[in-house]
C-alpha positions, 0 to 999 in steps of 0.5 A: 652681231653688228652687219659689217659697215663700210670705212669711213673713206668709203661712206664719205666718197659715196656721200659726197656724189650724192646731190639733195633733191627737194622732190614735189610733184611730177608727171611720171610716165609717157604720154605714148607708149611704145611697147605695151608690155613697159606699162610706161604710161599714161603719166600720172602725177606723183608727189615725192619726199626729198631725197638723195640720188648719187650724181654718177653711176656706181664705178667699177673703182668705187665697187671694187673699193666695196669688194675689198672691204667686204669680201662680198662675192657678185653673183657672177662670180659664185655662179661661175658665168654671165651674159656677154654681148656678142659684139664684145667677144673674140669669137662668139662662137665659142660660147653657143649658149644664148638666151631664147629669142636674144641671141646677141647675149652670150653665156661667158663662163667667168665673165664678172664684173672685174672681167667683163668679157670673161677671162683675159679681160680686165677692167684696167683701163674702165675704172671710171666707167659703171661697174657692170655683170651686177645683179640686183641682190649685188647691187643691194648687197652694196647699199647695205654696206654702205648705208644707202639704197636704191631708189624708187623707180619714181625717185629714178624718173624724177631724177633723170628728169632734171627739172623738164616737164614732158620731155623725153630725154634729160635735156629735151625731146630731139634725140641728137639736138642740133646733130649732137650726141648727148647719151651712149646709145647704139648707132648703125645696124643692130645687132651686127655693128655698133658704128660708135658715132656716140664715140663708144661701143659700149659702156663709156666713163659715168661722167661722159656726155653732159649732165642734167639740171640735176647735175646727174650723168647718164641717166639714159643711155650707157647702162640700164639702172637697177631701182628699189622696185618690182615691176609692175603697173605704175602708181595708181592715177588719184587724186591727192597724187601718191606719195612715195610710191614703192611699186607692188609687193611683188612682180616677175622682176626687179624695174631697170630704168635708163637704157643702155648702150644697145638701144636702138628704134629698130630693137630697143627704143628704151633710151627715154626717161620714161622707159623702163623695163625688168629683170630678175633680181639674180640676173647679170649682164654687160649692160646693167649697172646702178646708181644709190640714193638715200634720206638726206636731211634738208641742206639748203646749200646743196639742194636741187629740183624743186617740184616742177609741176606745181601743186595738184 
C-alpha cells in the first residue's frame, strides 16, 4: 500500500519556503571549542552537493496543517507529557519532577506541541512561531509526509552559515553588533530571569530578526534544529575533503544544531553556527523545533551560496 502523502497545498507551500543552495567547499567546525563533550572542532573542509534548506523553521501553523491531514500523534501526546521551562509555568511547583542535573525543565503532564505549557494554554496567539515539544521521530514523521528530509548537520551549518567564512554567527563575529540584538537568546541572570532585552522570553515568530545571506531566519537562536544525523565526532579531516558527510551509523543521540532561546555564556553559550549538541531522538522539550531540506534539481533563478571557500 502506498504511505499517505501530503495534499498538494501542503507540498507546495513547503516547497515554495525552500531556497536552492549550490553547495561547494566549506570550513565546518569551530576553531575553539568551548565545551569538549560538543566534539565541535577543529574545522575541517567539507564538500557538499546542492541542495534545498526551508527559509524558516517549521510553524506551529504549518505543522498543524500536517496533523489534520495525517491524523499523525507527537510523541508528546501518545505519552502523555513533555518538558516545560520552569520560567513558563504558573507554578512550577507543581510539577516536582525534573531532569537530573537540570532542574529548570519540568515534566508537564499534557504538555504538547498545541499546549505548550500544558493544559490551558494553546498556541492561538503563536501560529507563526516554530512548532516546538517535537521529537526527532515526529520531526521525521513530518518529512516523510511531505516529501522532504532533515538535513544533514553539514548541510545545517553551511546553511546557517550564509556565505561567511570563519565567523561565529550568521551575520559575523560580534554577538550584539553595534549593541543590536540579531537572534532570540536569554538576557539576565539564568535560569531566574529572562529580562527579554532580545524583545522575547521565549520562542519569537520564525521571521523575527533578520535572515542571513541565505535568506534563512533564525538559524541560531530561537529554538534548537533537529538534523538527519546521530551524534558523533565530526567528519574525518582528509583530503579530497568529504563529500556529503551523514555522521556515524549510530550514536547516543540524534545532533540539534542552532541553539535556542535559553543560551546564555554562563550556562549554555551554544548559540554560535558551529555549536551543536544532542538528544534522543524520542525527546521532547519547550525549546526544540526543526527545519526540512531536500534535493532540488539545479534552478539557476532561485539558487544561492556558491562554495565560499574555494577548491581544496
Amino acid at each position: 500500500m502506498e504511505a499517505a502523502r501530503a495534499s498538494e497545498g501542503l507540498r507546495r507551500m513547503i516547497a515554495s519556503g525552500l531556497v536552492t543552495l549550490k553547495g561547494g567547499f566549506f570550513e565546518m567546525g569551530a576553531r575553539r571549542t568551548r565545551y569538549a563533550p560538543d566534539q565541535d572542532g577543529p574545522p575541517r573542509r567539507v564538500a557538499l552537493s546542492p541542495f534545498a534548506i526551508s527559509r524558516v523553521a517549521v510553524s506551529n501553523a504549518v505543522f498543524a496543517r500536517f496533523v489534520t491531514e495525517s491524523g499523525y500523534r507527537t510523541t508528546a501526546e501518545r505519552e502523555g507529557w513533555s518538558f516545560v521551562f520552569q520560567g513558563h509555568l504558573a507554578d512550577p511547583s507543581a510539577h516536582p519532577e525534573t531532569p537530573p542535573g537540570t532542574p529548570w525543565w519540568r515534566k508537564v503532564a499534557g504538555a504538547c506541541w498545541h499546549a505548550p505549557e500544558g493544559p490551558g494554554s494553546g498556541i492561538e496567539a503563536r501560529w507563526e512561531h516554530p512548532v516546538t515539544h517535537v521529537s526527532w521521530d515526529d520531526a521525521t514523521a513530518f518529512c516523510v509526509f511531505t516529501g522532504t528530509r532533515l538535513p544533514t548537520e553539514a548541510e545545517w551549518e553551511y546553511a546557517a552559515r550564509g556565505g561567511l567564512r570563519r565567523m561565529k554567527f550568521p551575520w559575523g563575529n560580534a554577538l550584539q553588533p553595534g549593541g543590536t540584538h540579531c537572534h532570540n537568546v536569554w538576557q539576565g541572570p539564568f535560569p531566574e530571569v529572562d529580562t527579554a532585552e532580545d524583545g522575547f522570553a521565549g520562542p519569537a515568530p520564525v521571521t523575527a530578526f533578520e535572515p542571513n545571506g541565505y535568506g534563512l531566519w533564525n538559524m541560531t537562536g530561537n529554538v534548537w534544529e533537529w538534523c538527519a544525523d546521530w551524534f558523533g565526532a565530526l567528519p574525518e579531516a582528509r583530503r579530497p575533503p568529504p563529500r556529503d558527510p551523514s555522521g556515524p551509523e549510530s550514536g547516543p543521540g540524534r545532533v540539534m544544531r542552532g541553539g535556542s532561546f535559553m543560551c546564555h555564556a554562563s550556562y549554555c553559550e551554544r548559540y554560535f553556527v558551529h555549536s551543536r549538541t544532542m538528544n534522543t531522538p524520542d525527546s521532547s522539550t519547550g525549546h526544540i523545533g526543526f527545519r526540512v531540506a531536500n534535493v532540488h534539481p539545479p534552478d539557476p533563478e532561485s539558487r544561492a551560496g556558491s562554495h565560499v571557500d574555494g577548491q581544496p
